[in-house]
N, C-alpha and C positions, 0 to 999 in steps of 0.2 A: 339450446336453452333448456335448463333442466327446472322441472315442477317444483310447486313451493315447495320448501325442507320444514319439516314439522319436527320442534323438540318438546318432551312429553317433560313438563314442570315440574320440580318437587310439589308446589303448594297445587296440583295441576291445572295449572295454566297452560297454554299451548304457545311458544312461539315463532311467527311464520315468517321467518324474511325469506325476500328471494334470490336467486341465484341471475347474479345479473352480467351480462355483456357489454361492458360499456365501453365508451371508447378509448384509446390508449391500449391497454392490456386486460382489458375485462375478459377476452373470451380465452386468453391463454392464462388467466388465472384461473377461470373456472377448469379450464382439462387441468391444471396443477396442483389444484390445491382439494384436498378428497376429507373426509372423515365429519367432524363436529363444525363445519365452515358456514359462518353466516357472511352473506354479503350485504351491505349495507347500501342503499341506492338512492342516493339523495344529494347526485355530483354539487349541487348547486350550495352545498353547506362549506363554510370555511370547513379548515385540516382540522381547528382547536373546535369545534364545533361538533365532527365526526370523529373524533374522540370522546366525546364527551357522550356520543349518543351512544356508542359501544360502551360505557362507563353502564348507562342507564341499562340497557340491554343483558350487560351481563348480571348487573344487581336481581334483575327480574329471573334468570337463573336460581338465585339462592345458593350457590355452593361454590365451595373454594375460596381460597384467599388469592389467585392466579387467573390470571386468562392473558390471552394475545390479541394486539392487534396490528394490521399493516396494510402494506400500500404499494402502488409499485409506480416510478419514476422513470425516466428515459435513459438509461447507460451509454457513455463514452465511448465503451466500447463492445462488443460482444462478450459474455460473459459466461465465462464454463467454471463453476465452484467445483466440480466434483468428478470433473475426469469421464471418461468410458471405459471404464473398469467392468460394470454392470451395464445387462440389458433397461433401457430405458423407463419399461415397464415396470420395473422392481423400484416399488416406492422406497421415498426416506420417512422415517417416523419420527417426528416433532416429539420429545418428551422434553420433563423437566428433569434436572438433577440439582439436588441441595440450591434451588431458587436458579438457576439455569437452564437456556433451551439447551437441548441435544439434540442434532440431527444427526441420525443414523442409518444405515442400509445395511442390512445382513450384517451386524457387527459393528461393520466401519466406522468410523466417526471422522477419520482424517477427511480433509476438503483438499484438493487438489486444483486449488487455482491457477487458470488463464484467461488472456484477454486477447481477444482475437479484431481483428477492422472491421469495425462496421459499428451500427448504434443497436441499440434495443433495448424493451421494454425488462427492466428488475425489478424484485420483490424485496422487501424490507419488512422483518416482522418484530416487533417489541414485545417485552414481558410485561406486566405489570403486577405489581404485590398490591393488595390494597391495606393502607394504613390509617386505621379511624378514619377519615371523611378523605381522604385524599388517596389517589393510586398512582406513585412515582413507578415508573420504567427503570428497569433494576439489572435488564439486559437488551442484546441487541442481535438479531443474525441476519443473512442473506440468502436468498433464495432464486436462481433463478429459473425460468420458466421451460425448459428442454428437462428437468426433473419433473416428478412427482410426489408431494410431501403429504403424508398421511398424520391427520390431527384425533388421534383417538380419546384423548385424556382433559388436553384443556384445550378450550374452545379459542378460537381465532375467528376474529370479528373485521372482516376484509373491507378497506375504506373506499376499495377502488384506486382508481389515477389521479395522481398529485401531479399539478405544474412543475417544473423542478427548479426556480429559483424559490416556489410557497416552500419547499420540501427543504432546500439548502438552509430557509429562514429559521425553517422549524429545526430542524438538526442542531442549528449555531443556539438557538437560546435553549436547548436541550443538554450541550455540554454543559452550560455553565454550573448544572446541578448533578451532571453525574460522579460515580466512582471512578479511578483513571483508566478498569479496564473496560467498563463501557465507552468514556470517552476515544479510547484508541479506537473499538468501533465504531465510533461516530463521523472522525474524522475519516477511516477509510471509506464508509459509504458516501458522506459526502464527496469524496474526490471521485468519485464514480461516475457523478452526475455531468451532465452532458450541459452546462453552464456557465456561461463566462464569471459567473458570482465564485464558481469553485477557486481561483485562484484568491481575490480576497478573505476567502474563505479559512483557506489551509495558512494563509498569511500570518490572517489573525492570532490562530491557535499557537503558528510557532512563534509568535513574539508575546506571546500571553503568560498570565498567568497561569500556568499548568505543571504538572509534574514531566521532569525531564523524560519520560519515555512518550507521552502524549504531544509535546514540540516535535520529535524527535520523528515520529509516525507524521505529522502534518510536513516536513521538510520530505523527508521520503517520500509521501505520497506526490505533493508539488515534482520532484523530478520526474516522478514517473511520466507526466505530462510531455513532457520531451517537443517541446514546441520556443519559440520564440518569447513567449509572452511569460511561458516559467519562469525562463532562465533571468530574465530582469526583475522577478519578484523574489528569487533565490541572489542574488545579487541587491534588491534592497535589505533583504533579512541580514545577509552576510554583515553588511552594514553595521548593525544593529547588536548584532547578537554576540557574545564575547567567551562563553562556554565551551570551553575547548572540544567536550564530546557532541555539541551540537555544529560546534564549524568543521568537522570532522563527520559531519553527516552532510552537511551543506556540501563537502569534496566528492561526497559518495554521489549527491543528489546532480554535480555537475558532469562529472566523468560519466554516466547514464548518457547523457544527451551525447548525438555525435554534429548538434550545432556549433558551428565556428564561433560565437561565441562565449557558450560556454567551456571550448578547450583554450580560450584566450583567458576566461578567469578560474581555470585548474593552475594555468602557468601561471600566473601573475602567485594566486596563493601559495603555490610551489616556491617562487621566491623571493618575495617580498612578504608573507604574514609573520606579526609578530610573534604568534606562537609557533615554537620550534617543533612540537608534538604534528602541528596541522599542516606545516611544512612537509614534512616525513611524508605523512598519509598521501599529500595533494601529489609528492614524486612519486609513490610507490604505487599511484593511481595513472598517471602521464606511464609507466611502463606498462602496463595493461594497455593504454592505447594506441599507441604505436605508429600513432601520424609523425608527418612531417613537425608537426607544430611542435609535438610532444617530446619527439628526439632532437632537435633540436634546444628543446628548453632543458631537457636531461645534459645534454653534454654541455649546456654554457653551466650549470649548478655544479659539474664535477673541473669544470677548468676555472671558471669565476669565485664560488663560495670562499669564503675565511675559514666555516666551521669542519673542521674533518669528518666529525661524524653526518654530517646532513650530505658529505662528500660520497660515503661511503653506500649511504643512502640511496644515492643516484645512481650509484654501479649498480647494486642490486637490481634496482629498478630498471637498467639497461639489460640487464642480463636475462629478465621476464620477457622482453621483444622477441619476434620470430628471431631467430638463428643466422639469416642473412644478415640482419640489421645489427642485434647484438654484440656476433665475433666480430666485425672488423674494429668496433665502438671499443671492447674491452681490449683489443690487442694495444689498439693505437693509445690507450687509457696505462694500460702494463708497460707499454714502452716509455711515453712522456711527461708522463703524470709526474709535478715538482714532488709529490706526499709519496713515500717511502708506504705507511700503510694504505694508501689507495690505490697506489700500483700491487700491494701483495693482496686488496681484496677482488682486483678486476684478473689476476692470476688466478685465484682462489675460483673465482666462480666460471671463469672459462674452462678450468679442467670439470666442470660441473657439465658441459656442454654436450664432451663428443666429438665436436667437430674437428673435421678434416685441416682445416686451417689452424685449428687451437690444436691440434697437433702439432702441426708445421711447426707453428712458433714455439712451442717448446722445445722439441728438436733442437732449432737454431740456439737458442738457449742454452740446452745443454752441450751441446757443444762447443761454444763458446770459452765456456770453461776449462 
C-alpha cells in the first residue's frame, strides 16, 4: 500500500486521493499503473457515478481539455497485449496523439496480441475531451496487468473493479454514441469479458444498426468464443443477416470453431446458400479443414453442382488438403469428372503438387497417347 499521492494545484489546492488495494485487481493495478494515477476508492458508487466523481476531480485540477479514466473487469482469458519482446520492467508510456492514447515502449507502439487458458483481471482505460458541460470518451485502449504503464502528461483517474455484466452494460450504451473506430474497440473489449451477457452482446451489435466494419468486428469476435453456445447465436445472425461481406465473415467465424456443429453449417452454406460469392468462400474454407465432414462435402459439390465454376471451386479447395487426402481426390476428379474443364483444373493443380502419385498418373497419360 503506498502513502497518500499529493498533486500540487494550479489555484494551489492539494489533491489527496489514495492508492488503494481493493478487491479484484486493486493490488495489480497499483504495481501497473505508475506516474500522475489517482485511485478513487469508494467500491460502493455505481460505474456512472465513479465517473462522474473523476469528472469532478479532474475539474479541480484546472488544466487540459483531456484526462483518462478506467477500470479493470475479469477476462475470458489470459491476456498478453504486447508480447515479450522487452524486459517486464521497461514501462509503456500512456501519451496522447491528435486526441488519441498511444501506448508505447522504447519506440514501439505495435501490440502483439494473445489469449492464453485461464481468466484474469484487465484494465480498460478511456479518453475523455471535455466539451462545454459534458465529457464524451472520444477513445478507447487496453491494458493488461504483467506490463507497466507510465502516465506522465494526462492524468488517469483509476475506478477500480467493475462486476462485468455492470461493465458489458456500460460498454452496450457507450457504443450507441461512439465513432466506428471507437465502436470496433468497444465491441472487442467487450467480448473479453468473462459473461454469459457477452454473446447477446456481440449479437446485438451485429444485427444492429452500425457501420459495416463494426458488425463485422462483433461476428469475428462471437467466433472467437469457439464454444457451443457461439455457434447457435452465429447461426441465429446467419439467419438474419443478408450482406454478402457479413455472411462471408459469419463462414470465417464458423470454420474457427472445430465443433461438429459448426462444420455442419460451413457445409450446409457451402451448398445450399443463395449467394454464389458465400458459396465459394464457405468451400474454399471446408479445404482448410480437412475433416471427414469437409471432404466429404467437397467431393459431393464437384460430382453433384450444376454451376461449373462453384465446380472448379471445390477442386481448389481439395487441392489445399494434406497431400494424402488431395492426390487421390484430384486423380480420381482428372479421371471421371463428366466437365472437360474440371478435369483440366483438377490436372492443373495436381502438377502444382509434387507428388509421387501425380507423377504416376501423368506418366500413364502420356503414354497413352
Amino acid at each position: 500500500m503506498k502513502n497518500t499521492s499529493k498533486c500540487l494545484l494550479a489555484a494551489g489546492l492539494i489533491l489527496a486521493l489514495l492508492w488503494v488495494a481493493s478487491s479484484g485487481s486493486g493490488e495489480e493495478a497499483t504495481k501497473a499503473l505508475k506516474g500522475r494515477v489517482y485511485h478513487l476508492q469508494k467500491p460502493n458508487l455505481t460505474l456512472l457515478q465513479r465517473f462522474d466523481w473523476a469528472w469532478e476531480e479532474f475539474k479541480s485540477l484546472r488544466e487540459g481539455e483531456y484526462y483518462l479514466t478506467g477500470y479493470s473487469f475479469e477476462s475470458r482469458q489470459e491476456v498478453n497485449l504486447h508480447g515479450d519482446c522487452y524486459k517486464l520492467t521497461d514501462s509503456y508510456k500512456v501519451k496522447l496523439k491528435e486526441g488519441e492514447i498511444t501506448i508505447s515502449r522504447k519506440g514501439e507502439t505495435g501490440k502483439h496480441f494473445r489469449m492464453d487458458e485461464g481468466t484474469e483481471p484487465v484494465g480498460i482505460i478511456f479518453l475523455h475531451k471535455i466539451s462545454k458541460k459534458s465529457t464524451p470518451i472520444i477513445d478507447a485502449d487496453i491494458i493488461d496487468f504483467d506490463n507497466t504503464y507510465e502516465f506522465k502528461e494526462t492524468p488517469l483517474f483509476w475506478l477500480g473493479s467493475v462486476d462485468n455484466d455492470k461493465s458489458i452494460s456500460f460498454l452496450e450504451s457507450m457504443i450507441e454514441d461512439g465513432n466506428p473506430e471507437l465502436q470496433k474497440k468497444v465491441v472487442f473489449v467487450g467480448s473479453l469479458h468473462n459473461s454469459p451477457k457477452v454473446y447477446d452482446f456481440l449479437k446485438r451489435v451485429a444485427l444492429g444498426n452500425y457501420r459495416y466494419k463494426v458488425r463485422k468486428n462483433a461476428i469475428f469476435w462471437l467466433g472467437t468464443l469457439e464454444d457451443k453456445n457461439s455457434i447457435k447465436y452465429l447461426k441465429d445472425i446467419s439467419k438474419k443477416v443478408k450482406n454478402t461481406k457479413l455472411r462471408e465473415q459469419i463462414v470465417f467465424a464458423f470454420q474457427m470453431s472445430d465443433e461438429k456443429e459448426a462444420i455442419v453449417e460451413l457445409i450446409k452454406m457451402a451448398k445450399t446458400d443463395d449467394n454464389q460469392e458465400v458459396r465459394e468462400n464457405a468451400i474454399f474454407w471446408l479445404g482448410q479443414k480437412a475433416s471427414k465432414e469437409c471432404v466429404k462435402a467437397l467431393k459431393e459439390v464437384v460430382e453433384e453442382s450444376e454451376d461449373v465454376d462453384l465446380k472448379n471451386k471445390a477442386v481448389f479447395a481439395i487441392s489445399q488438403l494434406p497431400p494424402n487426402k488431395a492426390v487421390p481426390m484430384l486423380i480420381d476428379i482428372a479421371k471421371t469428372n463428366k466437365s472437360p474443364s474440371v478435369r483440366k483444373k483438377a490436372i492443373f493443380w495436381l502438377g502444382q503438387t509434387g507428388d509421387e502419385q501425380a507423377l504416376k498418373f501423368f506418366t500413364e497419360i502420356l503414354l497413352k497417347k
